[in-house]
N, C-alpha and C positions, 0 to 999 in steps of 0.2 A: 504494500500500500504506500502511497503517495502522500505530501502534504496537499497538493494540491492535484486536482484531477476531476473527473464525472466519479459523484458520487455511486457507491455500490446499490445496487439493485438485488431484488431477493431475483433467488434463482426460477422461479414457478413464470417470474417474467418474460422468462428466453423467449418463449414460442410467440411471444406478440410484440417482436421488433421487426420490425421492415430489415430487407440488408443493409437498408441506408442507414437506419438507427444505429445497426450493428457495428459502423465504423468506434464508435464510442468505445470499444473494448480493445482499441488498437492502444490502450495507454491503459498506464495504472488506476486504480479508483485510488480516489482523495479523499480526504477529508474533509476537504474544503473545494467548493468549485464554482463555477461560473453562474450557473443556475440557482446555487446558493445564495450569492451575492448578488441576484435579479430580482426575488423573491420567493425564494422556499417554495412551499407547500402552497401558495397563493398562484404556481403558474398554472397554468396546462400543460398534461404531458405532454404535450406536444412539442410544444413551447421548450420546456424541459431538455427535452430530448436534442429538440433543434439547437439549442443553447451548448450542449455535452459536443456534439456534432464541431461546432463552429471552436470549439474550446482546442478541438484535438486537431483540424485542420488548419488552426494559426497559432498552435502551441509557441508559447515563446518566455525565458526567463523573464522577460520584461512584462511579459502577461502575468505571470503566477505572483508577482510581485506586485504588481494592481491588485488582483484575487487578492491575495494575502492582506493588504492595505482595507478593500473593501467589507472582509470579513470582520476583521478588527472593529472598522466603523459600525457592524451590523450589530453584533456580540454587543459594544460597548451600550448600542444606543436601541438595542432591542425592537430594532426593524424589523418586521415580520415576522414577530411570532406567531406563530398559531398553538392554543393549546389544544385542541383535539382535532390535527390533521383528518381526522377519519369522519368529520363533521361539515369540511370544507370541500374535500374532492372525494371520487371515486380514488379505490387503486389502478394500476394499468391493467391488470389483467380484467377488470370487471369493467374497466370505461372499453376496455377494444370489444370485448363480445356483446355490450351492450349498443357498440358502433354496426355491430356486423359485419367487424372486418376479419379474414378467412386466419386463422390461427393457422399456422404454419407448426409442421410437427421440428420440438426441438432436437 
């Protein structure tokens, strides 16, 4: 694991990533990462994902070091909290099948 990266995902997620999503796993998972620093729990997967996506195709020390900055500002000043994530969004695997989009076997 990484300090900084696309946060990890439970594994029951695999089958409902596009291949395009799946670029996300070309890098280590963080701790801290882009979509963290956008809005947590407050985006859309989508969103999310696309965010993870755009992290790993312009990875850069000078990025992670924004991330890192950003994080610190979130933490200190309790930007987007959510306390009961499971109140604001679906999970991934329950917003795709309720999308109707064809799960792909993992």
């Amino acid at each position: 694991m990484s300090l900084v990266g696309p946060r990890p995902l439970l594994p029951r997620y695999l089958p409902y990533f596009s291949a395009h999503e799946n670029l996300r796993h070309l890098m280590k998972p963080g701790i801290t990462g882009l979509a963290q620093v956008k809005g947590r729990n407050l985006l859309s997967w989508n969103y999310r994902l696309g965010l993870d996506i755009w992290y790993v195709k312009n990875w850069s020390v000078f990025l992670d070091i924004q991330i890192l900055a950003a994080t610190l500002y979130c933490v200190l000043s309790r930007k987007g909290i959510v306390v009961n994530p499971g109140e604001g969004m679906l999970s991934l695997d329950q917003e795709r099948a309720s999308s109707g989009l064809e799960v792909r076997d993992a």
